[in-house]
N, C-alpha and C positions, 0 to 999 in steps of 0.2 A: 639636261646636262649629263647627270649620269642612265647612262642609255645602256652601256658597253657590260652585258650579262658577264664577260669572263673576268670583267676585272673585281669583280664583288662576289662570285661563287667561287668557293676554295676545293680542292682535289678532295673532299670530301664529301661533298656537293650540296652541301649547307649554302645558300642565299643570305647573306649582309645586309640588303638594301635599306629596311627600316633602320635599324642600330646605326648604318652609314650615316646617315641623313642625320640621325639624334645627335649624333656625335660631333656630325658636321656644323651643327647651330654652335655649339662650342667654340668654335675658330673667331667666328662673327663676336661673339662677348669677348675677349680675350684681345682681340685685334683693338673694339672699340674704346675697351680700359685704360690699353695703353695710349692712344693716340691723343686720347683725352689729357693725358697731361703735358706734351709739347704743346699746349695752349697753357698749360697751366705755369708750364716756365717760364712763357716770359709774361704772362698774369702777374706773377708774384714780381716781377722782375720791375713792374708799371705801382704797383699800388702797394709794395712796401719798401719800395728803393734798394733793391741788394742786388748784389755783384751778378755775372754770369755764373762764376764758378758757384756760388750759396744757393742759384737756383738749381745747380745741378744737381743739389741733394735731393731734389723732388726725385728723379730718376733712382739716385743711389738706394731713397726709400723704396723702392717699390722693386726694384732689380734684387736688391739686398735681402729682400724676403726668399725670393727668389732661389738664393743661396742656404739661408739658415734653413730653408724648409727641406729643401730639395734631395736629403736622403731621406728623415721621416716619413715625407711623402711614399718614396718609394719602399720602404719597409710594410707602411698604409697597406699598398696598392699589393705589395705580395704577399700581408696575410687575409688581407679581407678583397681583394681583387678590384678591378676598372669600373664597377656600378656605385659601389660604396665610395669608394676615390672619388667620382667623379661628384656626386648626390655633396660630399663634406663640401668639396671643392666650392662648389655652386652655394653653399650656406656660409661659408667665408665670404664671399665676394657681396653676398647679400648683405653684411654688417657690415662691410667697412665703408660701402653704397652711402646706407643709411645715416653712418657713422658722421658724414657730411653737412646732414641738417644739423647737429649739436653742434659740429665743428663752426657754423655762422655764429653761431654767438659767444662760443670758446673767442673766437677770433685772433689764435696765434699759430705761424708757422709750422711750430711743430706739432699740436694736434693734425694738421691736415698731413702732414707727413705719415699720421700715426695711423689715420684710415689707411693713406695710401701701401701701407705694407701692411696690414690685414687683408684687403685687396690682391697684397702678391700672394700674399700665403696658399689663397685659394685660388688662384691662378697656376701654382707652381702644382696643387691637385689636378687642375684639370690639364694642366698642358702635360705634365707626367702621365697623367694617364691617356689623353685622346691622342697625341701622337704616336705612339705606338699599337694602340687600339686598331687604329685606320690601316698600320701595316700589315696586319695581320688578318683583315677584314675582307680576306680574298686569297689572289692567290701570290706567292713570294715576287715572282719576276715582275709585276704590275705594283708593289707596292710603293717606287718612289711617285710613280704616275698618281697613286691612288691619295696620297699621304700631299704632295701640291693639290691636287683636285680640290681638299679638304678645306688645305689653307689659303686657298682661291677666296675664300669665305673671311678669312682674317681679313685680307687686302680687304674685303669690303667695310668691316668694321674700321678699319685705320683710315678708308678714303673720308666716311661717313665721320669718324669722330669728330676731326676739325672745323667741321662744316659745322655741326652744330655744335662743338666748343666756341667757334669764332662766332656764333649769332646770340649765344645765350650767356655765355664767362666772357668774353671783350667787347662786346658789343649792348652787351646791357652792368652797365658801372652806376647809371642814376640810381643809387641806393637808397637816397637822405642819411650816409657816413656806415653805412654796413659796409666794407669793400670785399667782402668773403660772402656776403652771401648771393652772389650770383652764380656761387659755386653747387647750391643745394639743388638746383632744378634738375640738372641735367644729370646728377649723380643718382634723386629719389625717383627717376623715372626707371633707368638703367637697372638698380637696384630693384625694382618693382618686374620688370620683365624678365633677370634672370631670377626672380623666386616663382615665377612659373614658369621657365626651366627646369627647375630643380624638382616642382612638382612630376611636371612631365615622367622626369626619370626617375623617382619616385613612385608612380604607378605604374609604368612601363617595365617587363623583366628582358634585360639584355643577356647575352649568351657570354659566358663568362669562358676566354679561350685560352686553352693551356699552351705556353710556345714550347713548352718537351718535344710535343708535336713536330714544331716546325723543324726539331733539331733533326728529326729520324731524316729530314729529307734531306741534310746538307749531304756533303761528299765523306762521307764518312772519317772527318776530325774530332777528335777526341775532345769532350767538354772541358774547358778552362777558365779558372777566374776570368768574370769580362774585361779587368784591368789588365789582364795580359795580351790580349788582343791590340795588336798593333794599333789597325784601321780605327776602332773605336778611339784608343788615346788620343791621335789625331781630330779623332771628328770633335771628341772636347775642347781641343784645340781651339779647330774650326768656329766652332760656335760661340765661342768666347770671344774670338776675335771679330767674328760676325754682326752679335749683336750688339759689341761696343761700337761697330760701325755704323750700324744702324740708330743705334739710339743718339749717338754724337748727332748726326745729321738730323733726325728726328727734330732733335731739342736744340738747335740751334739754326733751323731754316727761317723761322720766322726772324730771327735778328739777324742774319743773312738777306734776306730780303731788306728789310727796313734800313740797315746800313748801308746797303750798297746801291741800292732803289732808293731816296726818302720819299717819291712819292707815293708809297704804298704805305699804307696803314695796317698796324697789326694786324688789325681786322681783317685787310684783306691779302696779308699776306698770307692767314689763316688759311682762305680759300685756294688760295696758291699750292699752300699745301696740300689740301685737297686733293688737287689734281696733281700733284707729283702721286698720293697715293692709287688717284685711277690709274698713274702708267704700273703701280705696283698689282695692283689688282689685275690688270690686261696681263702682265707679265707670269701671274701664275696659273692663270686659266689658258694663255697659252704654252706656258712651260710642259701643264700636265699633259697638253696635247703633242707637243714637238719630241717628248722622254720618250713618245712611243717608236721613234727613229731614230733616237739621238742618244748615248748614253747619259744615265745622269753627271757624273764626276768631268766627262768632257763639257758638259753644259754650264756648270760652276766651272772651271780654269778658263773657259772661255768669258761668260759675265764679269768674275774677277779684275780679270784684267782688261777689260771694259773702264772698269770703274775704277781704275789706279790711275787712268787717262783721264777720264770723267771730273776727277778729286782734280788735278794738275788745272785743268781746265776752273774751277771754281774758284781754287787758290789763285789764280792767276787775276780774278775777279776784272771780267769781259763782260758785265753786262747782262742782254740778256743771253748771250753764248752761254755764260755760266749759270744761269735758271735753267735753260733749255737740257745742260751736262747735269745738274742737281732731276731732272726729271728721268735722265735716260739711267745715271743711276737707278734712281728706284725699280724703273720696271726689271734692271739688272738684278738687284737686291732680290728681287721679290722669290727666287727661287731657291735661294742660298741657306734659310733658316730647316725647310720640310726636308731637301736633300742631303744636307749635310748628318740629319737626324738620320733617316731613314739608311743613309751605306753606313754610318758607325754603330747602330743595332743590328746589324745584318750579321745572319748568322750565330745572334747570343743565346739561342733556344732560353731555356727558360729563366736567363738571366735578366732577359729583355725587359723587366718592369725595374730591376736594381738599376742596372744600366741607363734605363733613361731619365731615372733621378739625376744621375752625374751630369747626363748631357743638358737637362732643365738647370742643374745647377750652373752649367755655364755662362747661362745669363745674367750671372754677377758679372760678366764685362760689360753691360749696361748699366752697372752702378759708376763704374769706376772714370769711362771715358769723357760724359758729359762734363764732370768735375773739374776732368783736366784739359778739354778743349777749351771751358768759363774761364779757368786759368788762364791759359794760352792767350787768349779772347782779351784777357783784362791788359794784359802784360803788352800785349802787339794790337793783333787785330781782329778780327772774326773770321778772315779767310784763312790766313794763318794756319788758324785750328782745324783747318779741315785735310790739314797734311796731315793728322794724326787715322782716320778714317782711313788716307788713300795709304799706311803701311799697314794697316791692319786688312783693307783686299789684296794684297802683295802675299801675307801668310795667307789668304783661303784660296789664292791663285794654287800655289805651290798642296795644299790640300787635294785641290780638284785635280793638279798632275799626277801627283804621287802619292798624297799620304792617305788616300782612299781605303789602297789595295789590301785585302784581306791574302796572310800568311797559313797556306795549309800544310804547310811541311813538318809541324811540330807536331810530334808524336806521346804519347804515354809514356811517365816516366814510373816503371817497375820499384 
């Protein structure tokens, strides 16, 4: 897959390949984490009786980290840089993993909350730091192609999580009255593979890259706070409204399914899922390939608004028309999170690890949306709530038209 020598050798003629690929296992853990808990929503939703919206706080915990971490991190990452970030990150994730087996015999709500935002914490390490890592792991013009390539790698973690959330957490309940601890298997394994991740990067020395660099190559604009940067505010924007969009859907397709299907079982609507995340996965392994013709920013207003049609389409709840618009979604989705990162750092030279704390922090609009489509949910109905998704691609339509564009006209003020 990665073949293409110029998009990983930078004008300086340093070679990425190993560190690419290190970095890229990253996307795959982070994909599978989260995926893992739109089983876990409507798990709790089955075996402790509570509303849509209270299962939403599963999300809110783990988005919500997300948030509180998300400058530290970035403070982390610019005095001690992308190795050490990444190495914390990966030992965060490894205790809240773990944290799972005690939680079986805790056996209350909010312990499993409490792993799952230890979990974000070191998440919000690694995504702060391997997203921007990968843009810079080559050379600038190639880096949204390079930065999807990456997270081609997530979609696989998100296809693969429900599949084995829905065979191991819904599909195995015969407990003899444990009903949490079907949750430790799939967490002590996961947790057991990224602590030899973290060894890896551990023994492994990665090239530690200064973006000063990358500044000397822009068009000669004068460094400025990166909050003053247009294009970036927007892309926070962007992302905020993205991943509330994404997570809504996420965490409530299986009870989208089940409602409006009864003959599917959780279980298999789990699998359903699944395959909405292979069209996400298809989606960014061809995205990285189609950027190389296409610009990115035209490729989100285009998907966008895709998927405000796609949303109308579900709300309207047709069947299997609207599973089939739930799938073309996703492979839509699936390009909107790398690219949106990738044009709002653009051009931050060495601000670009500050920077992408804000933008990791905008996935606190994945705490917030689930909550309130459960609401929504409780109140009317489950398709309902999927009109709250279709205005949030409405804002990252209007993103991908205009609020991209990077302003060079502001000059040095004497």
């Amino acid at each position: 897959m990665i073949h293409e020598k110029s998009s990983l050798v930078r004008v300086d003629g340093k070679n990425y390949l190993i560190p690419f690929i290190l970095v890229t296992s990253l996307f795959f853990l982070w994909g599978f984490a989260h995926s893992l808990l739109d089983v876990l929503n409507k798990h709790f939703q089955d075996i402790l009786g509570i509303t849509k919206a209270r299962s939403g706080w599963i999300q809110a915990a783990l988005y919500g980290g997300y948030f509180l971490m998300g400058i530290p991190a970035g403070l982390f990452m610019k005095r001690f840089g992308y190795r050490k970030g990444i190495i914390t990150g990966l030992l965060l994730y490894v205790v809240g993993a773990y944290l799972f087996l005690p939680a079986t015999y805790v056996q209350t709500f909010e312990f499993t909350l409490l792993c799952l935002f230890i979990i974000a914490c070191g998440l919000t390490f690694l995504e702060t730091a391997a997203n921007p890592y990968t843009t810079v792991l080559g050379p600038r013009h190639s880096a949204a192609q390079r930065i999807n390539l990456s997270q081609s790698f997530n979609g696989l973690g998100w296809m693969i999580g429900p599949t084995v959330g829905g065979l191991l957490i819904l599909g195995n309940t015969d407990d003899g009255g444990n009903k949490f601890s079907s949750m430790a298997l799939p967490y002590m394994i996961v947790g057991s593979f990224v602590l030899l991740v973290a060894f890896l990067f551990i023994m492994t020395k990665l090239p530690e890259i200064n973006e000063e660099e990358e500044e000397h190559h822009d068009s000669g604009e004068v460094t400025k706070p990166f909050w003053k940067h247009r294009h970036f505010r927007y892309a926070v924007i962007a992302q905020f409204f993205y991943v509330a969009a994404q997570t809504g859907i996420n965490s409530f397709f299986i009870n989208y399914v089940t409602e409006t299907m009864p003959r599917f079982s959780a279980e298999k609507a789990a699998y359903l899922l699944s395959l909405g995340f292979l069209f996400f996965w298809f989606g960014r392994i061809s995205g990285s390939v189609v950027m190389r013709w296409i610009k990115p920013n035209r490729m989100i207003a285009v998907y966008a608004l895709v998927n405000v049609v796609t949303m109308a389409l579900v709300v309207a709840n047709l069947g299997w028309i609207s599973i089939i618009a739930l799938f073309v979604t996703y492979f839509c989705m699936s390009i909107m999170f790398p690219t949106i990162f990738a044009l709002g750092i653009k051009g931050l030279g060495n601000q670009t690890k500050q920077a992408s704390s804000y933008l990791v922090m905008a996935i606190v609009g994945g705490a917030i949306c689930p909550v309130f489509m459960g609401y929504i949910a409780d109140v009317s109905s489950m398709q309902v709530g999927f009109l709250v998704p279709m205005a949030c691609f409405a804002i990252i339509f209007f993103f991908g038209f205009r609020g991209y564009r990077m302003r060079h006209t502001q000059k040095a003020v004497a």
